[in-house]
C-alpha positions as CSV (number, residue, x, y, z in Angstrom):
1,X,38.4,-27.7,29.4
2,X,40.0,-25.8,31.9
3,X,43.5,-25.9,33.4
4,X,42.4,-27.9,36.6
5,X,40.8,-30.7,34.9
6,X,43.7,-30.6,32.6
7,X,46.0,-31.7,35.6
8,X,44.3,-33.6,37.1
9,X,43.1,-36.1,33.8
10,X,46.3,-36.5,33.6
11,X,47.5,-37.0,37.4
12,X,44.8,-39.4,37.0
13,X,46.9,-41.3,33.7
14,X,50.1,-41.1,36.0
15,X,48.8,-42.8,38.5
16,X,47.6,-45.1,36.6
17,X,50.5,-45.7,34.8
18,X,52.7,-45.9,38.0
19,X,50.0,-48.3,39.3
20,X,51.0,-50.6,36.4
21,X,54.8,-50.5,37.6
22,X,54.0,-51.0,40.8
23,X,51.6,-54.4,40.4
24,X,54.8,-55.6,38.1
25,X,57.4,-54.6,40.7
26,X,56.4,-56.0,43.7
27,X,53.3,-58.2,42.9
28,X,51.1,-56.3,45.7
29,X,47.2,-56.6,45.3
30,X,46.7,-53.7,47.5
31,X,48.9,-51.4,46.1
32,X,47.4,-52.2,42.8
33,X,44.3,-51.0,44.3
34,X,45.4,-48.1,45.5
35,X,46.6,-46.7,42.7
36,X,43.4,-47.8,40.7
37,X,40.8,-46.6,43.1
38,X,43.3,-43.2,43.4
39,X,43.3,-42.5,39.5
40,X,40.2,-43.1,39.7
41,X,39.1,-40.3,42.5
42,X,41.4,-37.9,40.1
43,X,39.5,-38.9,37.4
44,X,36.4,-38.4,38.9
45,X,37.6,-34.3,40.5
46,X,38.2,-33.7,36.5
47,X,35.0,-34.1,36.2
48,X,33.8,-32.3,38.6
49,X,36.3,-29.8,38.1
50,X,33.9,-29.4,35.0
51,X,30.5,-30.5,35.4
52,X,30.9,-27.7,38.6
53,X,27.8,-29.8,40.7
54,X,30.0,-30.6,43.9
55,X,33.0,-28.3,43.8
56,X,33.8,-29.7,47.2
57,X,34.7,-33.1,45.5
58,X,37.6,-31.2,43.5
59,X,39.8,-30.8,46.2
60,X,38.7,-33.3,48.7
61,X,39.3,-36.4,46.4
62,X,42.9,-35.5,45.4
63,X,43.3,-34.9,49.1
64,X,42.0,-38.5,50.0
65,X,44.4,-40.0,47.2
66,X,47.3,-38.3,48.7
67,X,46.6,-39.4,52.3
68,X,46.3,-42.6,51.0
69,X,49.7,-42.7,49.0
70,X,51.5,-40.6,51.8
71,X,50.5,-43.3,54.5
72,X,51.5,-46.1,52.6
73,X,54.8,-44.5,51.3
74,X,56.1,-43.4,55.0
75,X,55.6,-47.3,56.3
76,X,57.2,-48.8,53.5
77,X,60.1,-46.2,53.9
78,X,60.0,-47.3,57.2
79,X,60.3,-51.1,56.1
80,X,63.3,-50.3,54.2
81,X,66.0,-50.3,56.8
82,X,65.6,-53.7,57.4
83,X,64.7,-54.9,53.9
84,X,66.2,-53.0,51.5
85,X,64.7,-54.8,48.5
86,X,62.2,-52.4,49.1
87,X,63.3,-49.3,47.8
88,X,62.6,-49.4,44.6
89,X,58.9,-49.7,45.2
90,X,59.0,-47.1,47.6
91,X,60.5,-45.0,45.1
92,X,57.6,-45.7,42.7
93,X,55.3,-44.8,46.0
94,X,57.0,-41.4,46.6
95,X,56.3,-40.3,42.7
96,X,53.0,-41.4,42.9
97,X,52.7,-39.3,46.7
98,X,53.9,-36.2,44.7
99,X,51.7,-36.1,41.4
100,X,48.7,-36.4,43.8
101,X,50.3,-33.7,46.1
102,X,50.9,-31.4,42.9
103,X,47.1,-32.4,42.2
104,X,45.9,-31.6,45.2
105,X,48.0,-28.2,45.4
106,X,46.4,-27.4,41.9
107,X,42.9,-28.4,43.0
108,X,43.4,-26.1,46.2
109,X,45.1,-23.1,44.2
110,X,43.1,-23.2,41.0
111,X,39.4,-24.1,42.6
């Protein structure tokens, strides 16, 4: 195994485990789902990462996961100044916005 799939397996458990807290916290479908479908792009760029068949896919998937997380975790940043109920789930959203960052990063620097 290399480094790069090393980081991002376990981006990929992270997310998944953040994914959990987030589906308890705030009882949102669609985050849920976003945090699944991300972990599983990580997932998926660890193997690639490996197998070496697309090594376009390594950096482009974490990339996608991050645009995801970083669109959902500016509007409900946005949301909290009038509901401020929020922030702990948009807390959760920023931590899951940096592992895939720092995924992405990795992906970029060590492809």
């Amino acid at each position: 195994m290399n480094p790069l799939s090393i980081v991002l397996a376990s981006s990929s458990l992270g997310i998944l485990v953040l994914g959990v807290f987030l589906k308890r916290i705030s009882d949102s479908r669609s985050t849920a789902m976003n945090c699944f479908f991300a972990s599983a792009c990580l997932l998926f760029a660890a193997y690639q990462s490996l197998a070496r068949t697309k090594p376009e896919w390594v950096f482009m998937l974490p990339f996608l996961s991050s645009m995801l997380f970083l669109g959902r975790t500016l509007g409900l940043w946005w949301r909290t100044k009038k509901e401020p109920e929020l922030r702990p789930h948009a807390q959760l959203l920023t931590a899951a916005t940096s592992i895939c960052l720092v995924a992405t990063l990795s992906a970029w620097f060590l492809k």
